[in-house]
LOZAMAR-964387 format. One line per field, with one value per residue (C-alpha): residue number from 1; residue in three letters; chain; x, y, z. Coordinates in Angstrom, 1 decimal. Each point is the difference from the previous one (the first is absolute). Last residue first. Example, Ala and Ser with C-alpha at 12.3 -4.5 7.8 and 13.67 -1.06 7.14 Angstrom:
<pts>
seq = [2,1]
type = [SER,ALA]
mol = [A,A]
X = [13.7,-1.4]
Y = [-1.1,-3.4]
Z = [7.1,0.7]
</pts>
This chain:
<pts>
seq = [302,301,300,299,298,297,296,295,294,293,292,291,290,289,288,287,286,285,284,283,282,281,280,279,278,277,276,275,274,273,272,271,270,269,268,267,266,265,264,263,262,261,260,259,258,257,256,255,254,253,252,251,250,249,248,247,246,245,244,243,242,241,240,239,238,237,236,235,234,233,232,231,230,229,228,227,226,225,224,223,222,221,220,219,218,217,216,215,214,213,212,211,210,209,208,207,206,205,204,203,202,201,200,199,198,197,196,195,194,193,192,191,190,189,188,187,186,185,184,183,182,181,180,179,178,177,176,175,174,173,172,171,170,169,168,167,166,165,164,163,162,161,160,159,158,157,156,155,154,153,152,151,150,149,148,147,146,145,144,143,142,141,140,139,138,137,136,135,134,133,132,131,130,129,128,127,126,125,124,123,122,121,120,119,118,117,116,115,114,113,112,111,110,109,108,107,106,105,104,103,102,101,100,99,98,97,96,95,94,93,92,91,90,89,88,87,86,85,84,83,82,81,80,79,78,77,76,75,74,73,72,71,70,69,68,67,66,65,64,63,62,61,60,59,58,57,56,55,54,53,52,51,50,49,48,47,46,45,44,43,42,41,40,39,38,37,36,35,34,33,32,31,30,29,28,27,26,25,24,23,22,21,20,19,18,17,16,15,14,13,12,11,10,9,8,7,6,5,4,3,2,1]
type = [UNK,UNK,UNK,UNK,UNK,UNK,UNK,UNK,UNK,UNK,UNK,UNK,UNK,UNK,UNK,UNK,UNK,UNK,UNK,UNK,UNK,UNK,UNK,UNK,UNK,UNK,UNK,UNK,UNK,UNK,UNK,UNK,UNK,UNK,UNK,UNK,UNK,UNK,UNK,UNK,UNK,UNK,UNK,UNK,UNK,UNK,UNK,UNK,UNK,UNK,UNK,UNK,UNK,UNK,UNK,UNK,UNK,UNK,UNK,UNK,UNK,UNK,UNK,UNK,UNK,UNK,UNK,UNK,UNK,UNK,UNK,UNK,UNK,UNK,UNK,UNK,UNK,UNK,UNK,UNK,UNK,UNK,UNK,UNK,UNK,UNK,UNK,UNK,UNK,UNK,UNK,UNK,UNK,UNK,UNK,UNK,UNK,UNK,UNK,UNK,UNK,UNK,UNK,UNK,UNK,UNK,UNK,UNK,UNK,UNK,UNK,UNK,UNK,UNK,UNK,UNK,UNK,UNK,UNK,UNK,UNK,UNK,UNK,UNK,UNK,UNK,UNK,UNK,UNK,UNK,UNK,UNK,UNK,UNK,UNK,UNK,UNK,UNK,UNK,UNK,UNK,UNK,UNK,UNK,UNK,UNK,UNK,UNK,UNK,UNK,UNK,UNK,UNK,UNK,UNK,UNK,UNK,UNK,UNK,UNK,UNK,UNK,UNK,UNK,UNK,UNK,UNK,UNK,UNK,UNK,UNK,UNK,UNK,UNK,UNK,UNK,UNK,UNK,UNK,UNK,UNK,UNK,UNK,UNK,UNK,UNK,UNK,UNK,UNK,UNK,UNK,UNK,UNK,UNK,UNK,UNK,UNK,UNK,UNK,UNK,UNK,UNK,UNK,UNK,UNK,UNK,UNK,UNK,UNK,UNK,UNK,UNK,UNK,UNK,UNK,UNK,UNK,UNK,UNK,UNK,UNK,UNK,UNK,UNK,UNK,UNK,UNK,UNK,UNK,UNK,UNK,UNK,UNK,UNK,UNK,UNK,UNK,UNK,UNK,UNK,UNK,UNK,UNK,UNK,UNK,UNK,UNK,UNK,UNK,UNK,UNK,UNK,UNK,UNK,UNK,UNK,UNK,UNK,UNK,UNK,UNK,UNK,UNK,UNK,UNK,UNK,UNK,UNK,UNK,UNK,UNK,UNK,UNK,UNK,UNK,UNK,UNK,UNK,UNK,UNK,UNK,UNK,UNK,UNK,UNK,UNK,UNK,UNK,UNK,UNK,UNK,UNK,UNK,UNK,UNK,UNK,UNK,UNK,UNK,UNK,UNK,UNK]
mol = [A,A,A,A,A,A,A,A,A,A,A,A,A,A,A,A,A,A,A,A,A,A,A,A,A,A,A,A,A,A,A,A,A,A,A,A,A,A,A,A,A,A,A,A,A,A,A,A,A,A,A,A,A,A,A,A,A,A,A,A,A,A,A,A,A,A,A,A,A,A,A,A,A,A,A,A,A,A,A,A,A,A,A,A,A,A,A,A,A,A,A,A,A,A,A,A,A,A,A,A,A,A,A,A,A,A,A,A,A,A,A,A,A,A,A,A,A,A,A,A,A,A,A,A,A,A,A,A,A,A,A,A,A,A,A,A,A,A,A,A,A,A,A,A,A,A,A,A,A,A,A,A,A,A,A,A,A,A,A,A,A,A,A,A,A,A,A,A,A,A,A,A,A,A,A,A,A,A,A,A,A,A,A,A,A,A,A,A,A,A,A,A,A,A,A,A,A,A,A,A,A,A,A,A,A,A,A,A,A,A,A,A,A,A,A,A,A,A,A,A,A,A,A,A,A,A,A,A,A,A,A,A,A,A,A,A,A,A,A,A,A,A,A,A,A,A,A,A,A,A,A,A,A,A,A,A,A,A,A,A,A,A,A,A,A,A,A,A,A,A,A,A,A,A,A,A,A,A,A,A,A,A,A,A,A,A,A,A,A,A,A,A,A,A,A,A,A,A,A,A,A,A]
X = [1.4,-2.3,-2.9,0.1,-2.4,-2.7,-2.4,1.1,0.2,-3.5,-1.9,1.3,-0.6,-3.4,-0.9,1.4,-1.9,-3.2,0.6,0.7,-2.9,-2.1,1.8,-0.4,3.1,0.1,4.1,0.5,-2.3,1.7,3.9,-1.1,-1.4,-3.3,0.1,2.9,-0.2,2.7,-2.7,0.5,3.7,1.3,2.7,3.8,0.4,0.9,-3.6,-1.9,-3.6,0.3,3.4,-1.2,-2.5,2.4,2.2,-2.5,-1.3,3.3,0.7,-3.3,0.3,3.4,-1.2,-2.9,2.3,2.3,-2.8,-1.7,3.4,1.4,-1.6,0.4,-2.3,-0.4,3.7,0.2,-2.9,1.6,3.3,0.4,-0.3,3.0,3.0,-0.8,-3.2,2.1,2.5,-2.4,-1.5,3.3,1.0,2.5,3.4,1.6,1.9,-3.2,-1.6,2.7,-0.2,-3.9,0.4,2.5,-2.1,-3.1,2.1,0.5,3.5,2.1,0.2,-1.4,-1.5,-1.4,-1.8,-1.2,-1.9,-1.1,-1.4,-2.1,-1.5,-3.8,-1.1,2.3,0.4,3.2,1.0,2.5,0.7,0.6,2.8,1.5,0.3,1.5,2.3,1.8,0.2,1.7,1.6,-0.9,-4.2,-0.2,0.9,-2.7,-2.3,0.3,-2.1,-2.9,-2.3,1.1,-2.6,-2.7,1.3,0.6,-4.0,-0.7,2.3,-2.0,-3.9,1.2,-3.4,-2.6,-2.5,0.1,-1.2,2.2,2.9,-1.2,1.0,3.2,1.1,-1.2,2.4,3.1,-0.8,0.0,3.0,2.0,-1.6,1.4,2.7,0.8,-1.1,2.1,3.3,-0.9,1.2,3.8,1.6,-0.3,-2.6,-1.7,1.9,-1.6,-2.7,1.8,0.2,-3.9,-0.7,2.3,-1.8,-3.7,0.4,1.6,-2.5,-3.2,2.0,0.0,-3.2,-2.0,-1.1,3.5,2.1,-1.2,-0.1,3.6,1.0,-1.6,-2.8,-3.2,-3.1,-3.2,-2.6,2.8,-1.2,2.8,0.5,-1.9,3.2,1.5,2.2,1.2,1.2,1.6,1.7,1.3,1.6,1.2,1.8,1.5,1.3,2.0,1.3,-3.6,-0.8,2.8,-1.3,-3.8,0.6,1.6,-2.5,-3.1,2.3,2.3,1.1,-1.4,2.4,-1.4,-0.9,2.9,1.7,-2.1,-0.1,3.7,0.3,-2.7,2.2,3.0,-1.8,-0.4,3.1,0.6,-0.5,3.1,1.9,-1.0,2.9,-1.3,-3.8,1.4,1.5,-2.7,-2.4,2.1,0.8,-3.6,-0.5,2.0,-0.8,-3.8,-2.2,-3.4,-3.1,-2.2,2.0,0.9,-3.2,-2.0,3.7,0.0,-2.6,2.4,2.1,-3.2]
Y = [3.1,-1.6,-1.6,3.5,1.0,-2.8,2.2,3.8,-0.3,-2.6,3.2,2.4,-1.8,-1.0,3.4,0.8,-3.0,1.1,3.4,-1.3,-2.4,2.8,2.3,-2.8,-2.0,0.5,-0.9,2.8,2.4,-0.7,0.0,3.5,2.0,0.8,-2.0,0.1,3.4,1.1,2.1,-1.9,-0.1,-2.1,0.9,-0.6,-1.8,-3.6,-1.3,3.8,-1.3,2.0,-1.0,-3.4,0.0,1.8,-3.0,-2.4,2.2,0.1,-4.2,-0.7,2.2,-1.3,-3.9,0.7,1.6,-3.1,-2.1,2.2,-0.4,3.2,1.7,4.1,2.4,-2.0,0.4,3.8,0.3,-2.7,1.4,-0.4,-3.8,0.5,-1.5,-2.4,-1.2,-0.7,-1.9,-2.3,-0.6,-0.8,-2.5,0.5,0.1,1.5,2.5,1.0,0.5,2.1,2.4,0.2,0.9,2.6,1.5,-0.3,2.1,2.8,1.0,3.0,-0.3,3.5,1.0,-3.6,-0.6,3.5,-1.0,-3.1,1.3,2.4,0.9,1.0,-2.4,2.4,-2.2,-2.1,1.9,2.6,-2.6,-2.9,2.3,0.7,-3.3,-1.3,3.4,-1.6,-3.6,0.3,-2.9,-2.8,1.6,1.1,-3.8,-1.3,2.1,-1.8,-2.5,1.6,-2.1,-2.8,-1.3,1.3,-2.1,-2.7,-0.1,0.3,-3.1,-2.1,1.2,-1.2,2.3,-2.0,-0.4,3.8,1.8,-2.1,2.2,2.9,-1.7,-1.0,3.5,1.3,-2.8,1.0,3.5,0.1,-2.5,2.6,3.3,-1.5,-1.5,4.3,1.5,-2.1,0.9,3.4,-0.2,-0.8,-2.9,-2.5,-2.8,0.4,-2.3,-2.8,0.3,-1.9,-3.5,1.1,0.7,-3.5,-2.3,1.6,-0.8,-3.7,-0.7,0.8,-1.6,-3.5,-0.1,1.5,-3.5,-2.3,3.0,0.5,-4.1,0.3,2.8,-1.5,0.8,0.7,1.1,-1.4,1.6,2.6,3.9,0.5,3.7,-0.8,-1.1,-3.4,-0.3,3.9,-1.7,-2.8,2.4,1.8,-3.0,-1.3,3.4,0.4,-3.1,-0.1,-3.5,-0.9,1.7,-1.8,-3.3,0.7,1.0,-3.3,-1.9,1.8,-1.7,1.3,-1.5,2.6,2.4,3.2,-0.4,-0.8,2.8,2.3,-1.1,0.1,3.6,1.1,-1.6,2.4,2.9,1.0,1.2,3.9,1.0,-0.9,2.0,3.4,1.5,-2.0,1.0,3.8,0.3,-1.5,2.6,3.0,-1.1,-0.6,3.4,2.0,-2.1,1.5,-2.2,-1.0,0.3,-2.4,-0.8,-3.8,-0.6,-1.5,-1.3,-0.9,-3.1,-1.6,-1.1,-2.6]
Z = [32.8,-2.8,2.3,1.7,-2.8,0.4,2.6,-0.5,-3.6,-0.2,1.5,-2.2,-2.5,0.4,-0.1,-3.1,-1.3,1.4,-1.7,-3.4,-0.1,0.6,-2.3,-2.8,-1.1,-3.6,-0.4,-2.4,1.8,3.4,-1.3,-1.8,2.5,1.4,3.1,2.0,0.7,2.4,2.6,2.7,0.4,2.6,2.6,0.2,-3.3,-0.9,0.2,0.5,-1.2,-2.9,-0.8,-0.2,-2.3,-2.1,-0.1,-0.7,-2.6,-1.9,0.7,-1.2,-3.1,-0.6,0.6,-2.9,-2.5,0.3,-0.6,-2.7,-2.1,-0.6,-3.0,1.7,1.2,3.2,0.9,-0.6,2.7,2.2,0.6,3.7,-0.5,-3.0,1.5,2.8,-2.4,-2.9,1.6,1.3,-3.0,-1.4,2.7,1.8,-1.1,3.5,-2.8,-1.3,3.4,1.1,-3.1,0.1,3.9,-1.2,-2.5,2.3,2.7,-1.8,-2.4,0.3,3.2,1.6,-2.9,-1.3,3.9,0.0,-3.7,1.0,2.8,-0.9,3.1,-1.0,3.0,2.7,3.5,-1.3,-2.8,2.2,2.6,-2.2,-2.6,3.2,1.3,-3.5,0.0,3.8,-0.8,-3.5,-0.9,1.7,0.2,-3.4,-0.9,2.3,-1.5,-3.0,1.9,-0.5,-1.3,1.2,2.1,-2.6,-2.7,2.4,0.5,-3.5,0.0,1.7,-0.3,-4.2,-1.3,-2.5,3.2,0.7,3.3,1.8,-1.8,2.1,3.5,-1.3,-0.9,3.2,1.8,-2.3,0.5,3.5,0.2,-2.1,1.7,3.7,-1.8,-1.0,3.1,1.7,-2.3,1.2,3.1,-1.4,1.8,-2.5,-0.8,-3.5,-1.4,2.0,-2.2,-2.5,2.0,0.8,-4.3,-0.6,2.8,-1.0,-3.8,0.9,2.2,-1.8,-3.7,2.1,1.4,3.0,1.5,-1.5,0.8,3.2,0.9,-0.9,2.3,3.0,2.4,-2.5,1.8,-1.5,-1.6,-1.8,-0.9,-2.0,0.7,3.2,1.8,-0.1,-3.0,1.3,3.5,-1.5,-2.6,2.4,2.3,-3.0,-1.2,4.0,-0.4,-3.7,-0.6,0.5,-3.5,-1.8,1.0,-0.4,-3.8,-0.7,1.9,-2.3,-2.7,-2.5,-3.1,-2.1,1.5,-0.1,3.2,1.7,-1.7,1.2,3.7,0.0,-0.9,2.2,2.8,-1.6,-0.1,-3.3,-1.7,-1.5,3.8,1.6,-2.7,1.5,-2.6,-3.0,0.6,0.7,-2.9,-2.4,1.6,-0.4,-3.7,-0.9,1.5,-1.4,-3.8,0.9,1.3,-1.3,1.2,-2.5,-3.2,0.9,0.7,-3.7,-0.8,3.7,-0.4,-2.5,3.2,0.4]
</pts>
């Protein structure tokens, strides 16, 4: 599906500035041009096609605090088990293969997010927000991979990550001043004090992780959704950008990753919400379920 960024490519683009700021500062903060290493292995075991459910539950367990997490997320209400499940294996087995190995990668990812900086809170906070928003809307359509438009959300931001090694101090200044202003453009404060925003970088970072194309897609264009839906991309991809877009706005009006919650963001009349054709109803009681799944399930990522 690389063919999907000849319709893309074209959408807020860098400068040759930029593309050189952000090349340098991937080589120089080398430890983040590689997945995790545990993410690493999980990959690899399942792109082998020799691999078992055993295979998977091996390199897992090598990792405890991973296990232990993804015991407790197999049995919260995201999955919504009958039975509790008390072993890795039986997890894999109930919440299947491709579950496990989506969740294992975006947590071993998450853990990027740690660092000293205060802001780097706000920032998993808004990750695990959107990731559990996202999921929520994708129920709404039987075609829609719940799975991975749940990582898409996770990740969203993880080019943040790379403000944050490299430039602590202008990355919390760029949050305060956008951080309770809903006309903040970002973006643009973002590629004046960087020379690049954080969707470039995250794009960068999931390109060199290889994951998959949709995937890619979504961490680098979910806050360009207007250009996005003018274009042929494939509906699927469209679809997960859209989630992803209104997942994350969902979220900023109800102040996850931000000091207080902004009422009046309007999260009905805009693009992601007429695209997708969720009613305002539907899109209220959603917003609301949010915020009360982020502060039941969200510590199941810390």
């Amino acid at each position: 599906m690389r063919e999907l960024y000849d319709f893309l490519k074209e959408i807020d683009t860098l400068d040759a500035a930029g593309e050189r700021t952000l090349n340098e500062l991937v080589e120089r903060i080398g430890e983040v041009k590689q997945l995790p290493l545990v993410a690493r292995k999980i990959l690899a075991v399942v792109e082998d096609p020799k691999s078992t459910a055993g295979s998977l539950e091996r390199v897992i367990q090598a990792d405890q605090a991973l296990t232990t997490k993804l015991l407790k997320i197999a049995n919260s209400s995201f999955y919504g088990l009958l039975r509790k499940v008390n072993t890795l294996q039986r997890s894999i087995l109930v919440v299947g293969f491709k579950a496990i190995k989506d969740i294992a990668v975006s947590t071993a990812i998450l853990n990027m997010y740690r660092s000293s900086e205060p802001v780097s809170i706000k920032f998993w906070e808004a990750a695990v927000g959107t990731g559990i928003a996202t999921r929520l809307l994708s129920l709404e359509f039987e075609s829609t991979d719940t799975e991975e438009a749940f990582v898409g959300g996770l990740l969203h931001n993880v080019g943040k990550t790379l403000m944050l090694k490299t430039n602590p101090e202008a990355t919390l200044k760029i949050y305060l001043e956008t951080a309770n202003d809903p006309k903040a453009d970002l973006l643009a404060l973002e590629k004046k004090t960087f020379g690049f925003a954080y969707t470039h970088a995250g794009g960068r970072l999931a390109h060199l992780w290889n994951l998959a194309p949709t995937l890619e897609a979504v961490i680098r264009y979910h806050q360009n959704f207007k250009e996005v839906s003018w274009t042929e991309t494939d509906l699927v991809v469209k679809t997960n950008i859209a989630l992803v877009s209104l997942a994350q706005r969902i979220c900023r009006k109800l102040g996850i990753g931000y000091d207080k919650p902004l009422p009046e963001f309007d999260v009905i009349a805009c693009p992601e919400q007429e695209f997708l054709k969720i009613n305002a109803q539907r899109t209220a009681e959603i917003t609301e379920e949010v915020k009360l799944a982020f502060f039941a399930e969200s510590q199941l990522f810390a």
